[in-house]
C-alpha positions in Angstrom: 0.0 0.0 0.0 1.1 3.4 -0.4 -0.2 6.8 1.6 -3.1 8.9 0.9 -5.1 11.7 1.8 -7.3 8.9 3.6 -4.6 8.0 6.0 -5.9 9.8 9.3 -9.3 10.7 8.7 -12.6 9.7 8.8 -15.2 8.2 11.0 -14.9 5.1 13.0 -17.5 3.4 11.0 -20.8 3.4 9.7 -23.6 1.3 8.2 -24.0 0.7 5.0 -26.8 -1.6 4.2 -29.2 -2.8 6.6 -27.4 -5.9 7.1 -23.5 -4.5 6.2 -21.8 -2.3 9.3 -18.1 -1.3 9.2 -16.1 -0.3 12.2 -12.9 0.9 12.0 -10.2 0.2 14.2 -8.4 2.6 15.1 -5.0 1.8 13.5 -4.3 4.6 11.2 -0.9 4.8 9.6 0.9 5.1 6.3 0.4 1.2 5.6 -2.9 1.3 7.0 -4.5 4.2 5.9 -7.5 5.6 8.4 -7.7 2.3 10.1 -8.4 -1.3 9.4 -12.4 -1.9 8.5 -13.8 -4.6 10.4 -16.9 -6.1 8.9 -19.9 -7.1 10.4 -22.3 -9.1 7.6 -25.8 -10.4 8.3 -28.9 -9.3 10.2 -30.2 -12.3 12.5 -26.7 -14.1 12.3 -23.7 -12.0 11.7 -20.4 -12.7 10.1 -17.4 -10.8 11.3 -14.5 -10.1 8.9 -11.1 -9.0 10.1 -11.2 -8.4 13.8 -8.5 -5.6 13.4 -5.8 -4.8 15.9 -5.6 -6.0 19.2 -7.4 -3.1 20.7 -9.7 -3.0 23.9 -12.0 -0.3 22.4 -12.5 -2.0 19.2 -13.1 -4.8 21.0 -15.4 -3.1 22.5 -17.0 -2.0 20.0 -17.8 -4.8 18.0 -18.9 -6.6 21.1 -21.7 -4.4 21.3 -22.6 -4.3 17.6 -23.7 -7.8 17.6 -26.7 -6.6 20.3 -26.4 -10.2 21.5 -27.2 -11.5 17.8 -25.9 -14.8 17.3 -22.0 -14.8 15.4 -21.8 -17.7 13.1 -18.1 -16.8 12.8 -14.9 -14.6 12.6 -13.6 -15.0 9.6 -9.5 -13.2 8.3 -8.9 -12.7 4.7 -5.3 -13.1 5.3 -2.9 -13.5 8.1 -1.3 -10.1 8.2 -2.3 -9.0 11.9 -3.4 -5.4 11.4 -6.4 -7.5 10.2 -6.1 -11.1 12.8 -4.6 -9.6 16.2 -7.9 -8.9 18.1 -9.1 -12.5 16.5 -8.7 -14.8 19.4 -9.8 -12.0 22.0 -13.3 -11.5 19.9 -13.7 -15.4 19.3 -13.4 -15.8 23.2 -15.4 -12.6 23.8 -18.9 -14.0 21.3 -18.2 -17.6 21.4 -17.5 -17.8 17.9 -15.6 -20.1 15.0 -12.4 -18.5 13.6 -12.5 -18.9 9.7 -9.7 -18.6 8.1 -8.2 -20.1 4.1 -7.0 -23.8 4.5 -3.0 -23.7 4.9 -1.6 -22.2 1.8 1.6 -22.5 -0.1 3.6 -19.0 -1.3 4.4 -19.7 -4.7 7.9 -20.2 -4.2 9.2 -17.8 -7.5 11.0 -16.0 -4.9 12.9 -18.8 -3.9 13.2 -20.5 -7.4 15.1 -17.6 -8.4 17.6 -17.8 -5.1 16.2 -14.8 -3.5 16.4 -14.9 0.5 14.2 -12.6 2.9 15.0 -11.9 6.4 13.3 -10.5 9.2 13.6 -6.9 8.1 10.3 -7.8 5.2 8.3 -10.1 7.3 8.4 -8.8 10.9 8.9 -5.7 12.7 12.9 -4.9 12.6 13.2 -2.8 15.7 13.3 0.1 13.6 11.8 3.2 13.9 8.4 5.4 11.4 7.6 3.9 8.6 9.7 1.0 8.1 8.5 0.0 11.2 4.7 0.3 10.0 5.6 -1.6 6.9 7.0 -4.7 8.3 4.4 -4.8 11.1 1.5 -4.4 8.7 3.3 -7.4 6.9 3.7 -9.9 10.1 1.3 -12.9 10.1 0.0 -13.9 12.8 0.2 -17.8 13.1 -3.3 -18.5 14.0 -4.9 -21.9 13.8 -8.7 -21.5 12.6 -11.3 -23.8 13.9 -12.9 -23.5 10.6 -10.6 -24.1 7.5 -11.8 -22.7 4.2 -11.6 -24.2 0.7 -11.7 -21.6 -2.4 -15.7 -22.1 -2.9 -17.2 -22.9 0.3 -20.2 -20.8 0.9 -20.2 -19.1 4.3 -23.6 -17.3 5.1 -24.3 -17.2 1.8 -20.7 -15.4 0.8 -19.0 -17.5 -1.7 -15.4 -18.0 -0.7 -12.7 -16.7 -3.2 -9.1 -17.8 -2.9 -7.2 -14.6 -4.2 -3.7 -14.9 -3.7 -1.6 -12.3 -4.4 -1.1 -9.6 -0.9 -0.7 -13.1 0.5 -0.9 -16.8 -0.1 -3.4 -17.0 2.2 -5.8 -14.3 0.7 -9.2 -14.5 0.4 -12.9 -12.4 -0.8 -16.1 -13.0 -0.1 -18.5 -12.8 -3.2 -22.3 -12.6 -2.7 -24.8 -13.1 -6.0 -25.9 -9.4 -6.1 -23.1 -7.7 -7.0 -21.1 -7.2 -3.3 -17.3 -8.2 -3.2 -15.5 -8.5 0.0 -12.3 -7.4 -0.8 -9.6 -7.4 2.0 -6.3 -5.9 1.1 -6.6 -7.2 -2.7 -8.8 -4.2 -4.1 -8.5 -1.0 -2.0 -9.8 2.7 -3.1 -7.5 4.5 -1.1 -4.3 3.0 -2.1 -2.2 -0.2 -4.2 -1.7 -3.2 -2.1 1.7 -3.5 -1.6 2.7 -7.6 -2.4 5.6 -8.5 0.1 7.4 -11.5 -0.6 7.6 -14.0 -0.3 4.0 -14.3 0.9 3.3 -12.1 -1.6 3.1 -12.4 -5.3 2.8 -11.0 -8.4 1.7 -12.9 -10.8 -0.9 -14.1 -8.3 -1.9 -10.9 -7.5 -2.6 -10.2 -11.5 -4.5 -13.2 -11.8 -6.4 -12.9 -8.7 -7.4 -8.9 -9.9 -8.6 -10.9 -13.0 -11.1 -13.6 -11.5 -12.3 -10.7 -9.6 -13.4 -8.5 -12.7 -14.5 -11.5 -14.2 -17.5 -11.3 -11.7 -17.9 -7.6 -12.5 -18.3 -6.7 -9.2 -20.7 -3.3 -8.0 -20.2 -2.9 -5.0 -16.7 -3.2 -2.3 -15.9 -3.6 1.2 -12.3 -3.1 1.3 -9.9 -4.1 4.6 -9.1 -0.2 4.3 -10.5 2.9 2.9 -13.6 4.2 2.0 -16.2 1.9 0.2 -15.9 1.2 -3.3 -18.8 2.0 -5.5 -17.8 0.9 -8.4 -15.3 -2.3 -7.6 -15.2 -3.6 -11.0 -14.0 0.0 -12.1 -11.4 0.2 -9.3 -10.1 -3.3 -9.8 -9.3 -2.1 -13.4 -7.6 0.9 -12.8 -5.2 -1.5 -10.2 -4.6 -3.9 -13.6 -3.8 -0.6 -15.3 -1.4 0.7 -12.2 0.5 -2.5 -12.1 1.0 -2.6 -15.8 2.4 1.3 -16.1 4.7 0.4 -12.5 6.2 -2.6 -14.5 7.1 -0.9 -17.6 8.6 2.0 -15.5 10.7 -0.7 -14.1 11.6 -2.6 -17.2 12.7 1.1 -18.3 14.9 0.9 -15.4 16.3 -2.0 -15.6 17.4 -1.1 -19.5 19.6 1.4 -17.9 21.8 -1.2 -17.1 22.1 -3.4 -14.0 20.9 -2.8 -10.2 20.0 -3.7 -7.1 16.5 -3.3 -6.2 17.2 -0.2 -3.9 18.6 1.3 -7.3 15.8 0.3 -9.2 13.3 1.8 -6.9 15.1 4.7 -7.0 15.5 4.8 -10.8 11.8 4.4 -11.2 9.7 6.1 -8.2 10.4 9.5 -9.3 10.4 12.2 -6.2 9.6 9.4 -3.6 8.8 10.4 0.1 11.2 8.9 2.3 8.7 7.3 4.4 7.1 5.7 1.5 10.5 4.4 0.2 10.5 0.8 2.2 7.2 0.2 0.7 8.1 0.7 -2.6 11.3 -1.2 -2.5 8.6 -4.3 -1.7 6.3 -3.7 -4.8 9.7 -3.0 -6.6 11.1 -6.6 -5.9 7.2 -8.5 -6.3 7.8 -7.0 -10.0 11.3 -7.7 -10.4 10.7 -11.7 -9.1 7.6 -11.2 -11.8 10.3 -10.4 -14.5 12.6 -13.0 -13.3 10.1 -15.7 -13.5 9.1 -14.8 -16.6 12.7 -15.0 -18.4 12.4 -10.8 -19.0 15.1 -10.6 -16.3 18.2 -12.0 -14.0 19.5 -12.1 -11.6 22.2 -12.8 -9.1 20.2 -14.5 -6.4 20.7 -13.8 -2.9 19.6 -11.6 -0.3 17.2 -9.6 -1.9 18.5 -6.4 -0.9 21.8 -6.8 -2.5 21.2 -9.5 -5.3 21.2 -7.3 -9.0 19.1 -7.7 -11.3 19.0 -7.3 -15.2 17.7 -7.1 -18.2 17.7 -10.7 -19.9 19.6 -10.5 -22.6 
């Protein structure tokens, strides 16, 4: 993800159909935008998508949203814990089924190309602004659902959609008239930033296809404002990704680099606390390349490996 103008503001939630209620939790930062939406789904039974952080107001808060209803579960699109943290606290709290995809795979291009990732890209580095935001936003939490999901299981009448891409683990919820759950794969506010090597690109493509297959109206994204017209956002994202890679490809013709020289090459006037996430969605596209024989390189820690344009 990158910033926006959405990053601090806003309310805390709202409804927005009778049986669709967001509350935000309140989690702003530059990876996060104005908060992580939590999801509450249903009317008589309720459905709750993406606890949030572990936070005792929230908690709070969507305690009393469910007005004693029955909660037929608490289900995570992915494992990245600005979305799973408060999970076990709420299951415990309502008495409620942790839903979560079935144990997942990464697609292992990363690794197939001899590219190594330490702590500093998948969990917090002891490091200090936005760094630090960017590889908490990307720690999983290793939580063991009670529920595992298979890519089309139907879950109070939500169709379960495996999208991998943001993570391995990813999935949306799809419902017949038109409404896409859409996590951190389709956001208004912002790109979704595809870490590896949980992340990945060419997933990520191919997931933003099957989605705009279904030509989605309406989105409930895990940040950000509503999307009225999802099918519309997911193809300006197609678009995004497509103009990012050919800005990199450009860079790469420039002769050979590490990815810290790429991103530099390419991300033209970059805030410095944006730079850490662009270095991520600089190396998803570069293992992209790699895999698809439009690049090499060196292998290694993917910091310091260089890349280059195949031959």
């Amino acid at each position: 993800m990158t910033a926006d103008s959405d990053r601090t503001g806003g309310q805390t939630g709202g409804r927005i159909a009778a049986d669709i209620l967001r509350i935000r939790a309140p989690n702003p930062s530059p990876m996060t935008g104005s908060g992580t939406n939590t999801w509450c789904l249903g009317e008589r039974r309720l459905l709750i998508v993406d606890p949030g952080p572990d936070d005792d107001d929230h908690l709070a808060r969507i305690v009393a949203a469910t007005a004693g209803r029955r909660v037929a579960g608490i289900l995570l699109t992915h494992g990245h814990r600005d979305h799973t943290a408060l999970a076990p606290r709420l299951a415990q709290a309502l008495d409620a089924p942790l839903m979560a995809f079935a144990p997942s795979q990464a697609s292992g291009r990363a690794g197939a190309l001899g590219l190594t990732f330490d702590r500093s890209i998948s969990q917090p580095a002891g490091t200090s602004g936005a760094r630090d935001n960017a590889t908490e936003q990307q720690a999983a939490a290793p939580l063991a659902p009670d529920i595992a999901l298979q890519d089309g299981d139907e879950v109070e009448g939500w169709a379960v959609l495996h999208t991998p891409g943001h993570m391995h683990d990813h999935i949306c919820l799809w419902r017949g008239d038109g409404t896409l759950v859409t996590g951190d794969t389709v956001m208004g506010w912002a790109t979704s930033i595809i870490p590896p090597p949980s992340g990945d690109l060419i997933d990520y493509m191919a997931s933003l296809a099957r989605l705009a297959a279904l030509r989605p109206r309406l989105g409930l994204p895990g940040h950000g404002e509503v999307l009225a017209d999802a099918g519309a956002r997911i193809a300006t994202l197609a678009a995004h990704r497509r103009a990012r890679e050919a800005s990199i490809v450009a860079a790469l013709a420039e002769g050979p680099a590490t990815c810290t020289e790429l991103t530099a090459r390419s991300y033209a006037g970059l805030p410095e606390h944006l730079r850490f996430a662009a270095e991520l969605t600089c190396i998803a596209h570069l293992i992209a390349l790699a895999s698809e024989g439009r690049a090499t390189t060196t292998g290694g820690p993917w910091r310091s490996a260089v890349f280059a344009k195949a031959g």
